[in-house]
BAFI-3210 file (N, C-alpha, C; in Angstrom, 3 decimals, decimal comma, padded with zeros to 6 digits):
// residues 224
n [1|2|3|4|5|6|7|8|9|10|11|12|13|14|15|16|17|18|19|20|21|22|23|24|25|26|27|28|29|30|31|32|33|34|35|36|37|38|39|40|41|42|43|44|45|46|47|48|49|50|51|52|53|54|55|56|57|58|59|60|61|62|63|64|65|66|67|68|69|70|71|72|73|74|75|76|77|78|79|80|81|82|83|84|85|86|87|88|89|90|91|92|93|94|95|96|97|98|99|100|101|102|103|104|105|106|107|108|109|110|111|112|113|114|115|116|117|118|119|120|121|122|123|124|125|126|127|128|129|130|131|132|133|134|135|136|137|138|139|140|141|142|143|144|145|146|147|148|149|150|151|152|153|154|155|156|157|158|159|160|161|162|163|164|165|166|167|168|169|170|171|172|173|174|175|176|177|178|179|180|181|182|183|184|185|186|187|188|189|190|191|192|193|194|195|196|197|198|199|200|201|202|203|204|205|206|207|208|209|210|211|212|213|214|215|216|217|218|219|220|221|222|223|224]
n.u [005,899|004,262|003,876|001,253|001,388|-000,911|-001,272|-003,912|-006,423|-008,913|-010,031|-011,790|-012,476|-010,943|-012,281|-013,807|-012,175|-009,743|-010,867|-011,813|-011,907|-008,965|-006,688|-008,287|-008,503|-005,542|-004,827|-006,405|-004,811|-002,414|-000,411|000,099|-000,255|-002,363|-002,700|-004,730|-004,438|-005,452|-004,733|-005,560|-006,209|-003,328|-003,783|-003,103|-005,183|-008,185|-010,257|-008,944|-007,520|-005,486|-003,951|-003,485|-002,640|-000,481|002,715|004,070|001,543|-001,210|-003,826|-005,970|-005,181|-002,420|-001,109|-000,550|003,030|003,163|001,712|002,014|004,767|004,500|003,208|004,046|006,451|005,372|004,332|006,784|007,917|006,770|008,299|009,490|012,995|015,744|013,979|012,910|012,263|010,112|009,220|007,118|005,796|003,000|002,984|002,391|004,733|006,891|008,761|007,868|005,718|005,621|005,909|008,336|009,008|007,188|007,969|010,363|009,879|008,482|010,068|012,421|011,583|010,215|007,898|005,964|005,254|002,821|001,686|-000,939|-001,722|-002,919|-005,301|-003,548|-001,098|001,766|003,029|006,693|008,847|009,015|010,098|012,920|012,481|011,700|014,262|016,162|015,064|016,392|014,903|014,227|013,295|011,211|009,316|006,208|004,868|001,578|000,533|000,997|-000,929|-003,042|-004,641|-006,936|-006,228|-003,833|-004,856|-006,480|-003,885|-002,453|-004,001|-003,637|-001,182|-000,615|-002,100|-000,885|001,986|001,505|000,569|003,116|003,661|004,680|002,520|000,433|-001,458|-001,922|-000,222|003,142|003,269|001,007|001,108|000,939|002,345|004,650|004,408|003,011|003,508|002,625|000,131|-000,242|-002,619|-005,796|-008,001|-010,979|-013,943|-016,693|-015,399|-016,151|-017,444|-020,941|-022,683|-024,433|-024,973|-022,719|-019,726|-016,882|-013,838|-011,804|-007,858|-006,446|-004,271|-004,148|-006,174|-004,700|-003,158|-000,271|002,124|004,549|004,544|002,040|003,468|005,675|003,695|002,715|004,982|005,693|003,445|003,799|006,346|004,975]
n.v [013,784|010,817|007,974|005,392|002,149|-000,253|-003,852|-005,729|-008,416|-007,606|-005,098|-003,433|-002,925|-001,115|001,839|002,719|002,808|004,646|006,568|008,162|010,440|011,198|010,108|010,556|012,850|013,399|012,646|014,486|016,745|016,390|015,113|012,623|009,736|007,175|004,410|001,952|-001,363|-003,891|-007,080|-009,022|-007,212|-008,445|-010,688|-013,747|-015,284|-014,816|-015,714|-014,187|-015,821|-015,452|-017,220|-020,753|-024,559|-025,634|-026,880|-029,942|-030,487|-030,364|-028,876|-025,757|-022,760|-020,719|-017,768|-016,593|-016,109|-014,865|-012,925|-011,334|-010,593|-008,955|-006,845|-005,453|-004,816|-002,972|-000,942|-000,258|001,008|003,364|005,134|007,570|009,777|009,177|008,196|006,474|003,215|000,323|-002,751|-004,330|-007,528|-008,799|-011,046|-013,803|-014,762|-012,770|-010,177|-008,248|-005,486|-002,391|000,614|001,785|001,024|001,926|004,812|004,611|004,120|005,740|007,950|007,277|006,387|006,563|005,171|003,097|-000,396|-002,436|-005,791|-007,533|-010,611|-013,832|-016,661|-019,769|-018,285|-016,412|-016,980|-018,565|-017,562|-015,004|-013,133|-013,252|-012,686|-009,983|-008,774|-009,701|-007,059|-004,999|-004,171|-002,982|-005,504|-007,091|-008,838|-008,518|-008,509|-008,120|-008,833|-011,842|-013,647|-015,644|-013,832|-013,961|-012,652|-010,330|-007,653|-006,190|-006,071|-004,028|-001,673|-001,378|-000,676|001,822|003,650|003,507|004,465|006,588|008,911|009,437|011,208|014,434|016,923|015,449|014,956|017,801|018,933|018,181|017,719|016,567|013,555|011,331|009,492|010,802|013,167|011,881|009,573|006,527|004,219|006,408|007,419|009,531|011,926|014,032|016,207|015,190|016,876|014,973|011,780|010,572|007,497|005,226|005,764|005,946|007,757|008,608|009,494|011,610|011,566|013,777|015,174|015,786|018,289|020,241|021,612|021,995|021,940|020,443|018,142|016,846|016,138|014,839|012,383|011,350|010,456|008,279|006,840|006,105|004,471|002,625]
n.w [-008,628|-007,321|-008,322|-008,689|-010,602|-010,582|-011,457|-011,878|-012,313|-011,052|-012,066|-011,173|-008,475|-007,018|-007,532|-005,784|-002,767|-003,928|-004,657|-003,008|-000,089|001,304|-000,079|-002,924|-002,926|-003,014|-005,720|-006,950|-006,775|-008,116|-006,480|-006,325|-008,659|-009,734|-010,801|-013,008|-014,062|-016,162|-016,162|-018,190|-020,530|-021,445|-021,862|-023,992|-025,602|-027,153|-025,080|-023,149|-020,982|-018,443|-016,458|-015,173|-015,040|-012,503|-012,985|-011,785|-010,994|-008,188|-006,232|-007,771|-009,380|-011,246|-011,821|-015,045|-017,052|-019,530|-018,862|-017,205|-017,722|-020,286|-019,821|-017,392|-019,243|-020,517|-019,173|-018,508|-020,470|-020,566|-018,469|-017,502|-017,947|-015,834|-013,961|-010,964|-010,311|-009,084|-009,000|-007,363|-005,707|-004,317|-001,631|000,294|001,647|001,617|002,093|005,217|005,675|006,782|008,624|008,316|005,486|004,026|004,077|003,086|000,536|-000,331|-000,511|-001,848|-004,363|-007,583|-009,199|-008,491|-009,321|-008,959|-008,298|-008,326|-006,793|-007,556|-007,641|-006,986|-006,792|-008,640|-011,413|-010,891|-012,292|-012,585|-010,711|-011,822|-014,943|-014,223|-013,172|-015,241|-016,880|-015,933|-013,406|-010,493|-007,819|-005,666|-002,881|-000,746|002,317|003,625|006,111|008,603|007,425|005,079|001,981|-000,480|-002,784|-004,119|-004,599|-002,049|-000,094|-002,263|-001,382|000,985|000,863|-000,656|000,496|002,782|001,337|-000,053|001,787|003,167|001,013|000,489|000,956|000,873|003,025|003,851|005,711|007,211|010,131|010,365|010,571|012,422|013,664|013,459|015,044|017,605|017,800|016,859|018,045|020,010|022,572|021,575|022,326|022,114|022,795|023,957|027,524|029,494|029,280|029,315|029,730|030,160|032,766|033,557|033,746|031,522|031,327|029,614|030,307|032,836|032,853|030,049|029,474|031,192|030,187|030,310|027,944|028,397|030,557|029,676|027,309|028,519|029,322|026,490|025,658|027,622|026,873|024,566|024,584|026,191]
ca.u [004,662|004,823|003,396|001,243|000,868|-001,580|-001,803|-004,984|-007,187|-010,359|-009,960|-012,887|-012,539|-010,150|-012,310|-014,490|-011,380|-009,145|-012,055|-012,269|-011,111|-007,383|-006,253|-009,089|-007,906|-004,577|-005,040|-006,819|-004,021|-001,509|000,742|000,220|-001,308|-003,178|-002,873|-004,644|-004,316|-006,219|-004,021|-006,551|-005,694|-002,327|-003,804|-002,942|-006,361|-009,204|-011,109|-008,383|-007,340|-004,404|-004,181|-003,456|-002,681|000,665|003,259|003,898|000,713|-001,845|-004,745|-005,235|-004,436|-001,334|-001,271|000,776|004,389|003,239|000,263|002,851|006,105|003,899|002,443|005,222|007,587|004,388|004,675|008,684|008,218|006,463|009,057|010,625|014,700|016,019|012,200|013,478|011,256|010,374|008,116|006,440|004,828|002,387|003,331|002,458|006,339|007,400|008,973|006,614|005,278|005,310|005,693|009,584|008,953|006,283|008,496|011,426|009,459|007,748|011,353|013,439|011,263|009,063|007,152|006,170|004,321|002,419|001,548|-001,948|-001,667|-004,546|-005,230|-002,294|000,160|002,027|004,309|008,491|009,866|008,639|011,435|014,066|012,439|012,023|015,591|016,502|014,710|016,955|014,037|014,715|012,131|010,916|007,967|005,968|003,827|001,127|000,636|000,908|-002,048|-003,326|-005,615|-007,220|-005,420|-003,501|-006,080|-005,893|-002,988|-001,744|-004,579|-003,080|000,243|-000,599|-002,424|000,826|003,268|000,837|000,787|004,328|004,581|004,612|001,397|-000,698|-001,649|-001,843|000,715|004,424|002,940|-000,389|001,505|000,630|003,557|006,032|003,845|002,612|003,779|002,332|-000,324|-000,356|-004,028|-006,220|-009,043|-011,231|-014,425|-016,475|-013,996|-016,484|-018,622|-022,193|-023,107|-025,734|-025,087|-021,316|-018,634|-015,858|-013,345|-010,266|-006,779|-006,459|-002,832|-004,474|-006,465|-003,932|-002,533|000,959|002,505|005,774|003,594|001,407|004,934|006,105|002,328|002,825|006,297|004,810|002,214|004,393|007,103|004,482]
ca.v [013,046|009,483|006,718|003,551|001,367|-001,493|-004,871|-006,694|-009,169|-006,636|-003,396|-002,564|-003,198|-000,142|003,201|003,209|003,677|005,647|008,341|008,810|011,085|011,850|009,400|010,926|014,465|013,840|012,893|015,901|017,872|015,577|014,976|011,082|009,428|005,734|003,801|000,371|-002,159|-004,930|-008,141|-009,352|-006,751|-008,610|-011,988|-014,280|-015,787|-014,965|-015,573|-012,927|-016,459|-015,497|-018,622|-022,155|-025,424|-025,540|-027,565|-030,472|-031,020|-029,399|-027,504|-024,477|-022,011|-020,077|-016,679|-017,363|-015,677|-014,117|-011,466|-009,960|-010,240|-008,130|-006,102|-004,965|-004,404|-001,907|000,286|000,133|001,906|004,633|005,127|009,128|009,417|009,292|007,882|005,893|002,458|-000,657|-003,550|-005,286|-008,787|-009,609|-012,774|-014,489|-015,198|-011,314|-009,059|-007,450|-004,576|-001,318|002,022|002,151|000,361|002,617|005,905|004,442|003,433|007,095|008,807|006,409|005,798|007,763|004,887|001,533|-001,111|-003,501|-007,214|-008,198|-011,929|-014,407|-018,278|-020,011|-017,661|-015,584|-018,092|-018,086|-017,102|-013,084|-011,829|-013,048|-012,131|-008,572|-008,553|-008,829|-005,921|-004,042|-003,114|-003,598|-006,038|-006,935|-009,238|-008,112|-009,410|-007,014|-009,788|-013,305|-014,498|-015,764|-013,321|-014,575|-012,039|-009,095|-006,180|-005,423|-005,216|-002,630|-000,854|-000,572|-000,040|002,623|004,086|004,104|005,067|007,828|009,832|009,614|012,143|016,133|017,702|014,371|015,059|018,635|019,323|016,939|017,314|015,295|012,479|011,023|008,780|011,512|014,222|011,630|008,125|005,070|003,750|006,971|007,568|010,294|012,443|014,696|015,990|016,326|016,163|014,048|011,372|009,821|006,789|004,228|005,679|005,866|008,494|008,090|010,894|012,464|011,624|014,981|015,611|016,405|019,013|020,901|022,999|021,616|020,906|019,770|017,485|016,139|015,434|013,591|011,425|011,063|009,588|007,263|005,688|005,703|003,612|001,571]
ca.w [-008,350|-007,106|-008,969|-008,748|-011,780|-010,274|-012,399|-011,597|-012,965|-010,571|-011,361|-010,586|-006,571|-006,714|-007,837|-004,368|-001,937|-004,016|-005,190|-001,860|001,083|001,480|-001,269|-004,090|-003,058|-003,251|-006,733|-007,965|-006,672|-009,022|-005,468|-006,493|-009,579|-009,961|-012,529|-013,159|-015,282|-016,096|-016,416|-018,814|-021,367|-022,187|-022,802|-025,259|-026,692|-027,397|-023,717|-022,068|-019,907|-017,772|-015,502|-015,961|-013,585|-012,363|-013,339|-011,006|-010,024|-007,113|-006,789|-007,802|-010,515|-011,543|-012,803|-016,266|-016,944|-020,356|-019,201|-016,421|-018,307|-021,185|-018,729|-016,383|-020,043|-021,323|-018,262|-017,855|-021,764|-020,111|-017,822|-017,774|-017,737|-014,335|-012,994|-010,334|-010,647|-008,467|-008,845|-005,724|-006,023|-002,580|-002,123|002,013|002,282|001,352|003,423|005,895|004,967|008,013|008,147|007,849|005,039|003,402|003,825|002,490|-000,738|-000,770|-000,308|-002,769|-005,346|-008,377|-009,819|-008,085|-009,810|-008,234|-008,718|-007,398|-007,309|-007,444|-007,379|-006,055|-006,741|-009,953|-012,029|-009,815|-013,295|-012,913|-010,280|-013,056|-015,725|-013,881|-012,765|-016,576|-017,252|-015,304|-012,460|-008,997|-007,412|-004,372|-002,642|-000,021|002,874|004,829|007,824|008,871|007,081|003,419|001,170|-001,870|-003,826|-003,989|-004,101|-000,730|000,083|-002,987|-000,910|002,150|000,602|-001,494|000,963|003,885|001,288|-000,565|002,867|003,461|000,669|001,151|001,062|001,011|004,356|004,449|006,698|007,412|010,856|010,589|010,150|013,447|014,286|014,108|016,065|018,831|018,149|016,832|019,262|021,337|022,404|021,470|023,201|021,587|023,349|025,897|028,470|030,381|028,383|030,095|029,006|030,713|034,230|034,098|033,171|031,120|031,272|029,225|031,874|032,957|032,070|028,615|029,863|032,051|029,793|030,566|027,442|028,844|031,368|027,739|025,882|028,711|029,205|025,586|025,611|028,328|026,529|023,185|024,946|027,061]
c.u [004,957|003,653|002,971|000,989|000,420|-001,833|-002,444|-005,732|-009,092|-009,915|-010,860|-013,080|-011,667|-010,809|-013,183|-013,678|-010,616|-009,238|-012,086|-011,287|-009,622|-006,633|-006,933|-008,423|-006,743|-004,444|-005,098|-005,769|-002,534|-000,042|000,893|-000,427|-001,399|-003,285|-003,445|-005,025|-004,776|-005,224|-004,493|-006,009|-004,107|-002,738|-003,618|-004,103|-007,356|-010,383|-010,449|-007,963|-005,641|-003,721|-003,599|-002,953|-001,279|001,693|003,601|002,569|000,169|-003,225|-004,996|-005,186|-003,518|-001,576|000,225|001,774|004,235|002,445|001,121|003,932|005,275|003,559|003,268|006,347|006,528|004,803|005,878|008,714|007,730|007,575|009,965|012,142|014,687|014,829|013,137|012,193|011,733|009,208|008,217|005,520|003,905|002,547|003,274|003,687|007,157|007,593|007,889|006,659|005,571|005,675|007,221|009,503|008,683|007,180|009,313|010,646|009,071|008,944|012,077|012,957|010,154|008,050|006,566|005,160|003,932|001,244|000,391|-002,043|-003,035|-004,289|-004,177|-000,841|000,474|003,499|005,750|009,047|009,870|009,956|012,733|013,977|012,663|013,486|016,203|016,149|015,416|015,946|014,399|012,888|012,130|009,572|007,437|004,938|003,169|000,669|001,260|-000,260|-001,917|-004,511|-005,426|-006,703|-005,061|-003,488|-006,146|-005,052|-002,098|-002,963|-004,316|-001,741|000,085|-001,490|-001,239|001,432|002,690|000,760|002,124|004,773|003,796|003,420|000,275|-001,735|-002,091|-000,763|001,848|003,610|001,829|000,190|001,486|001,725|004,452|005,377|003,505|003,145|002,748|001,512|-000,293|-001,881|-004,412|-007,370|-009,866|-012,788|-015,401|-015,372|-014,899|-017,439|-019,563|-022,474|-023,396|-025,122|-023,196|-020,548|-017,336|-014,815|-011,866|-009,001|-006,730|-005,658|-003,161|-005,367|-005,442|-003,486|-000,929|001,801|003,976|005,427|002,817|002,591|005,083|004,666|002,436|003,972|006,042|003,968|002,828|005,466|006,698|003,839]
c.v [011,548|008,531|005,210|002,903|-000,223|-002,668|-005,874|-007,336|-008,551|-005,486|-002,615|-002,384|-001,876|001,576|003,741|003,629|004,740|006,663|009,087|009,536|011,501|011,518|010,112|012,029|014,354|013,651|013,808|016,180|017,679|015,536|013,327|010,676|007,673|005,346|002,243|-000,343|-003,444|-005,971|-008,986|-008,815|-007,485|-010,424|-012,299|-014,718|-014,778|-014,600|-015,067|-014,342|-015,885|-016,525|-019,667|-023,222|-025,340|-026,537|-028,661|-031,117|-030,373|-029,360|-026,261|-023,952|-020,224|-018,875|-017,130|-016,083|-014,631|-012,489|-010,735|-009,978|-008,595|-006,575|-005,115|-004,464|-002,884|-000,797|000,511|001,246|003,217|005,662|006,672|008,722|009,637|009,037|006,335|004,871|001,019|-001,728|-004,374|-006,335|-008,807|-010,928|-012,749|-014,290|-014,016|-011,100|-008,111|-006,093|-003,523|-000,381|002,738|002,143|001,397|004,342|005,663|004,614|005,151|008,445|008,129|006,193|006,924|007,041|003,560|000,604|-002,278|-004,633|-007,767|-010,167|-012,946|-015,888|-018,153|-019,147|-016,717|-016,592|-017,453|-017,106|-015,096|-012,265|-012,142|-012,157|-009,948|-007,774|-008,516|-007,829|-004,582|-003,178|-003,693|-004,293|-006,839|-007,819|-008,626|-008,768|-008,100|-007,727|-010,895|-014,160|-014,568|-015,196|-013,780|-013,945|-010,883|-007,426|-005,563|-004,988|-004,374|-001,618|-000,532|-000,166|001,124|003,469|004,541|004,812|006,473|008,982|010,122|010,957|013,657|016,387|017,000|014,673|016,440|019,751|018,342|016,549|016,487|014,509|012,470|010,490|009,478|012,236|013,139|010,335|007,219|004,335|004,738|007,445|008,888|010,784|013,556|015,185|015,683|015,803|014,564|013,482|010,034|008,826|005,269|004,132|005,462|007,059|008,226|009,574|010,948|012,419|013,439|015,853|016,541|017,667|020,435|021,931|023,183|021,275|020,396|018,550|016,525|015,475|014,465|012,300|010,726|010,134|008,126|006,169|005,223|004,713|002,090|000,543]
c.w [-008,305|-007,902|-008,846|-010,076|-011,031|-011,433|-011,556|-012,485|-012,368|-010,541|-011,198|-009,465|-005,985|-006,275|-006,358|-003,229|-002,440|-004,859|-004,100|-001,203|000,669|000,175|-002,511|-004,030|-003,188|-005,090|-007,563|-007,619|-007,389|-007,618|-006,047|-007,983|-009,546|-010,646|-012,739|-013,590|-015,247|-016,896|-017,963|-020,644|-022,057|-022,349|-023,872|-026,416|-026,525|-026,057|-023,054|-020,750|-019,560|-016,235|-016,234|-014,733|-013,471|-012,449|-012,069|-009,908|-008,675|-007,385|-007,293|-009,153|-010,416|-012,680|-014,018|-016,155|-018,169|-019,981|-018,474|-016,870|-019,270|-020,070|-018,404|-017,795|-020,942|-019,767|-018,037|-019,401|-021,290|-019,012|-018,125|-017,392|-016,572|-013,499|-012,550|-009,465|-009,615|-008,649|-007,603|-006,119|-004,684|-003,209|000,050|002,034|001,981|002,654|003,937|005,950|006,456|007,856|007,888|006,199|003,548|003,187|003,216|000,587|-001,266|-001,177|-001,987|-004,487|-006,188|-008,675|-009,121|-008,687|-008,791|-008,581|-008,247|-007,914|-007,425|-007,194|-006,141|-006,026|-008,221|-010,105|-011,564|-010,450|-013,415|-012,790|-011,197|-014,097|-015,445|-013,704|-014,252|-017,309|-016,793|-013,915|-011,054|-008,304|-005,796|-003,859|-000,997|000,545|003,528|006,369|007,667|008,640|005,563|003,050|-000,149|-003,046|-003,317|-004,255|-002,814|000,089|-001,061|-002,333|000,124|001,773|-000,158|-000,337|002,289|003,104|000,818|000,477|003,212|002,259|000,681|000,593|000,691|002,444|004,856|004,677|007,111|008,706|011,634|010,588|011,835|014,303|014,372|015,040|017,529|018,938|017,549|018,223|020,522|021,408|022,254|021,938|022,356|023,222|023,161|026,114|029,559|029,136|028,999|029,142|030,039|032,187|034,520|033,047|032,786|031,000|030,385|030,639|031,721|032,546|030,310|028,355|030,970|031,399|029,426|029,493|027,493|029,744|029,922|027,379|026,742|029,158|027,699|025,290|026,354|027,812|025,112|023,489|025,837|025,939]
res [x|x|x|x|x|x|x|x|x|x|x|x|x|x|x|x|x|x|x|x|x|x|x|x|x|x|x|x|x|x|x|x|x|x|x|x|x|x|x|x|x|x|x|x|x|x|x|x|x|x|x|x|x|x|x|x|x|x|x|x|x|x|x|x|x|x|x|x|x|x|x|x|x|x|x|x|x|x|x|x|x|x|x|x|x|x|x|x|x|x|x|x|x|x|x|x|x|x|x|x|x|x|x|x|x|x|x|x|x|x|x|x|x|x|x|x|x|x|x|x|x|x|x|x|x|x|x|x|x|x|x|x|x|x|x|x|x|x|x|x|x|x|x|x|x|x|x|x|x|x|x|x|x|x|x|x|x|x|x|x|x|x|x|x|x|x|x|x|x|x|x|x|x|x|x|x|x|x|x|x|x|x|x|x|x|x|x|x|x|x|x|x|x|x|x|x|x|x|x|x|x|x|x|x|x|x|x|x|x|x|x|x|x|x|x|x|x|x|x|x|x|x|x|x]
***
């Protein structure tokens, strides 16, 4: 069973997508499990502050070095023998995230923790400190843009790599990108569909019957 351990400062923004649909059911069926952790919980005072301004001067505030050192060393104790473990920061300037990306992680790995960041960032000192922990670490980007934190994307990542594993899905062959490709289009019906005085139709090829004729239409539009 593959493993997320989420550390956030909202974990409440989590239980509405992954109650749901494909992700909720895979759950029950213990193919995946969710785990997540409120950053908060390893504060130092009193008011649970995990923040503070950043050294040098700015705007802004810095997630501090103590709540995710603590944090990230409480879930490595949970850690089964031979559980083969990775932490992921989102961070803008990470490696970009895609669907190689997401199988590799689902294949390679049992446990992955992940870093939702906030303010301006999560204090430099982590991937050391992580790296003396003996965990292999890693930052990650899901585009070319800036989100206010990193809640959404451990939701699309946990959502790519959670399908990548066996019987998330069903079937190996739902998995769309191996059966048809990435960006190959889909038709369902009618074959013909009316709408304000004009018809829109299914290419026909998909109707024919042909499926040697289909594969190669399919190859077509997966290479175009």
């Amino acid at each position: 069973m593959l493993q997320f351990d989420i550390i956030t400062i909202f974990p409440e923004v989590f239980s509405g997508y992954f109650n749901e649909s494909i992700i909720g059911r895979a759950q029950k069926n213990n193919l995946i499990k969710i785990n997540i952790h409120n950053l908060r919980d390893w504060a130092e005072d009193k008011h649970q502050k995990v923040d503070d301004s950043p050294y040098g001067g700015g705007p802004g505030m810095v997630i501090k070095i103590e709540p995710i050192a603590k944090a990230i060393s409480s879930i490595f104790k949970l850690k089964m023998r031979n559980e083969k473990l990775k932490v992921i920061l989102f961070s803008a300037g990470g490696k970009q995230f895609d669907n190689t990306v997401a199988s590799r992680l689902a294949k390679k790995y049992d446990r992955l923790i992940l870093i939702c960041g906030h303010y301006e960032g999560v204090d430099a000192r982590i991937k050391k400190v992580v790296k003396d922990m003996g965990i292999e670490y890693s930052e990650i980007s899901i585009g070319q843009y800036v989100l206010t934190g990193g809640e959404l994307p451990a939701m699309v990542l946990v959502d790519a790599v959670a399908r990548q594993v066996q019987g998330v899905l069903g079937k190996e062959e739902s998995l769309e990108e191996k059966r048809l490709g990435i960006g190959v289009p889909t038709y369902t019906r009618p074959d013909i569909f009316h709408f304000k005085d004009k018809k829109y139709g299914v290419p026909k090829v998909l109707l024919s019957g042909n499926h040697r004729k289909i594969e190669e239409w399919r190859k077509q539009k997966k290479e175009g």
